[in-house]
C-alpha positions as CSV (number, residue, x, y, z in Angstrom):
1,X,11.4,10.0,-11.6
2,X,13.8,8.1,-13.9
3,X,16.2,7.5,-11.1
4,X,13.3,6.0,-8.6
5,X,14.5,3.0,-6.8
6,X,12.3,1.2,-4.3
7,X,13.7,0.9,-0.7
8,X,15.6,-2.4,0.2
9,X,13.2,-2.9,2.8
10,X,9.8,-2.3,1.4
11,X,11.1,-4.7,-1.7
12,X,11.8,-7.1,0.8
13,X,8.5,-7.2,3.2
14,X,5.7,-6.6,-0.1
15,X,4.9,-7.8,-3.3
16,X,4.3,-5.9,-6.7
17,X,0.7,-5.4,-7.5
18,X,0.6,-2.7,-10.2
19,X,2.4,0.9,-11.0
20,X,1.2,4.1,-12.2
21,X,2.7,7.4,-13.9
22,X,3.2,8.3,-10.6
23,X,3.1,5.3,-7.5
24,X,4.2,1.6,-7.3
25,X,1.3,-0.4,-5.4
26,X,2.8,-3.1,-3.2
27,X,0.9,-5.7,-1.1
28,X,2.3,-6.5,2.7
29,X,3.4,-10.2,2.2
30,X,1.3,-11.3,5.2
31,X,-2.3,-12.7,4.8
32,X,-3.0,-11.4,8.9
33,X,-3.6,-8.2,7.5
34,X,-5.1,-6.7,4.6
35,X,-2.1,-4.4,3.9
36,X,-1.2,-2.3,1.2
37,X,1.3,0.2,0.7
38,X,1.7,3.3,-2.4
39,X,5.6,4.1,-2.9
40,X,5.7,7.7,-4.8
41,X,7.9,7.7,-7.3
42,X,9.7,10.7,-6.0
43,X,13.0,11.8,-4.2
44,X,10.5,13.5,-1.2
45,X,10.4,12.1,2.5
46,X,7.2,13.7,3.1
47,X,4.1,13.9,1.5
48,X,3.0,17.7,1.8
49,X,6.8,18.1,-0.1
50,X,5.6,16.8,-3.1
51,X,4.6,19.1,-5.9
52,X,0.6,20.1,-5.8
53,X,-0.3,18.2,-9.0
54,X,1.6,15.0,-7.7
55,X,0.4,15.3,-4.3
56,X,-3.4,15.7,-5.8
57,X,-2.8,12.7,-7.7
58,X,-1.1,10.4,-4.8
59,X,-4.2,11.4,-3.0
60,X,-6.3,10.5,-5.7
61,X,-4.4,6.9,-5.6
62,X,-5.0,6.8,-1.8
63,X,-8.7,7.5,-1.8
64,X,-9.2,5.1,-4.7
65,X,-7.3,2.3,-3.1
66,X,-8.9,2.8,0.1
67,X,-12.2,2.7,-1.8
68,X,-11.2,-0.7,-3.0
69,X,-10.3,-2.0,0.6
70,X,-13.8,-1.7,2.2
71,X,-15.8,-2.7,-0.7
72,X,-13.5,-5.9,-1.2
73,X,-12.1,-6.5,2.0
74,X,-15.3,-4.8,4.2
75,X,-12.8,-4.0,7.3
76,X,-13.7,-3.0,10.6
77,X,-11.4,0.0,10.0
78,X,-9.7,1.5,7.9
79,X,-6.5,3.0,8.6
80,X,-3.9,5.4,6.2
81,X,-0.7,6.3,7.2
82,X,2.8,7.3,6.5
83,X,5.5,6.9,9.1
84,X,8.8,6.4,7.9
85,X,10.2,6.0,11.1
86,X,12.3,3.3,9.9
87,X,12.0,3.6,6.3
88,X,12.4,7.2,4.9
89,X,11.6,6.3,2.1
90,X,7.8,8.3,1.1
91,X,5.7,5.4,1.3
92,X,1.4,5.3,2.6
93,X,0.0,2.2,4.3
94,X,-3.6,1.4,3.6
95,X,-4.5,-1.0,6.6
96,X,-7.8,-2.7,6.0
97,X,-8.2,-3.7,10.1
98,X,-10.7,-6.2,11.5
99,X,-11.3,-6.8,15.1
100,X,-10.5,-10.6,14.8
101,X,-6.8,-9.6,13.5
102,X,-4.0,-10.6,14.9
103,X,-3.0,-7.8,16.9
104,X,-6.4,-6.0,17.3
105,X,-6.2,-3.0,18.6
106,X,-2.8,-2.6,18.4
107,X,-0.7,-1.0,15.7
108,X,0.4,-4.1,12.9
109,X,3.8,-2.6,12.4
110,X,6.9,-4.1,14.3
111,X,4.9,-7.6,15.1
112,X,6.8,-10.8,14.4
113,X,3.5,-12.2,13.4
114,X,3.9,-13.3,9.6
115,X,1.8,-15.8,7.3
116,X,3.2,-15.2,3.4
117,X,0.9,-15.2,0.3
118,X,0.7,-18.5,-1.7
119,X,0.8,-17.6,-5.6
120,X,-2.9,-17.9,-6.2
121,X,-4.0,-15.2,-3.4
122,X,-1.8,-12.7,-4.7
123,X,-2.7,-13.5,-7.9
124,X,-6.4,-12.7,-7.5
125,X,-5.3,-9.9,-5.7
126,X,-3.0,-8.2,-8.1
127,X,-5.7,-8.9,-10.5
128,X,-8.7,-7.3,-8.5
129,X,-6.3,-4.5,-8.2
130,X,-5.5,-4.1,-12.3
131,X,-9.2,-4.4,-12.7
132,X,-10.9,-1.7,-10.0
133,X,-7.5,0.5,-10.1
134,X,-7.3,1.0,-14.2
135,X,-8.9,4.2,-14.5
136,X,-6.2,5.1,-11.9
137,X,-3.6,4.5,-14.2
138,X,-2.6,1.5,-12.3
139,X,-1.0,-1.6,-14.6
């Protein structure tokens, strides 16, 4: 979508990690949680709106990115979501949970709670990403 622009908010709370044909990948700027989140490039609201061949490949993204959370990450939990309550924006959170979080068991969004990425972290991050997220199309 040539017209895609990111939400105000989502630019605000993450950081870029890589994009595809299809998705930006973002990381939650807060080290309490292992917290990603896939923005669509798309004008939908909802996932099922999206066209088949999109949606099969957002999945695809999803599942591949979730793969990559409990083999580097090793959470308690995994958890995939997308609310929108507050941004409509089509956007899915993949939520590497541990029981030692900060708010275990509790939901993560709407918490004050907030330690930011220093340059290195995110920096081995986006590059872990760019290296197990390539044959994704991710760069």
């Amino acid at each position: 979508m040539s017209d895609f622009v990111l939400h105000p908010r989502i630019a605000a709370d993450t950081l870029h990690l890589a994009e595809s044909a299809q998705s930006l990948l973002r990381l939650m700027n807060n080290t309490l949680v292992t917290w990603f989140i896939l923005v669509p490039k798309t004008g939908c609201h909802e996932l099922h709106h999206l066209d088949p061949v999109t949606r099969r490949q957002v999945r695809e993204e999803i599942d591949a990115l979730a793969a990559l959370v409990e083999c580097e990450f090793r959470p308690d939990k995994l958890n995939i979501a997308c609310i929108g309550n507050l941004v409509p924006q089509l956007h899915i959170h993949v939520i590497g949970r541990r029981r030692d979080d900060f708010c275990w068991p509790s939901p993560v969004w709407g918490r004050p709670e907030r330690c930011a990425y220093d340059d290195p972290e995110a920096g081995r991050i986006r590059s872990l990403v760019l290296e197990r997220l390539a044959a994704k199309g991710f760069r």
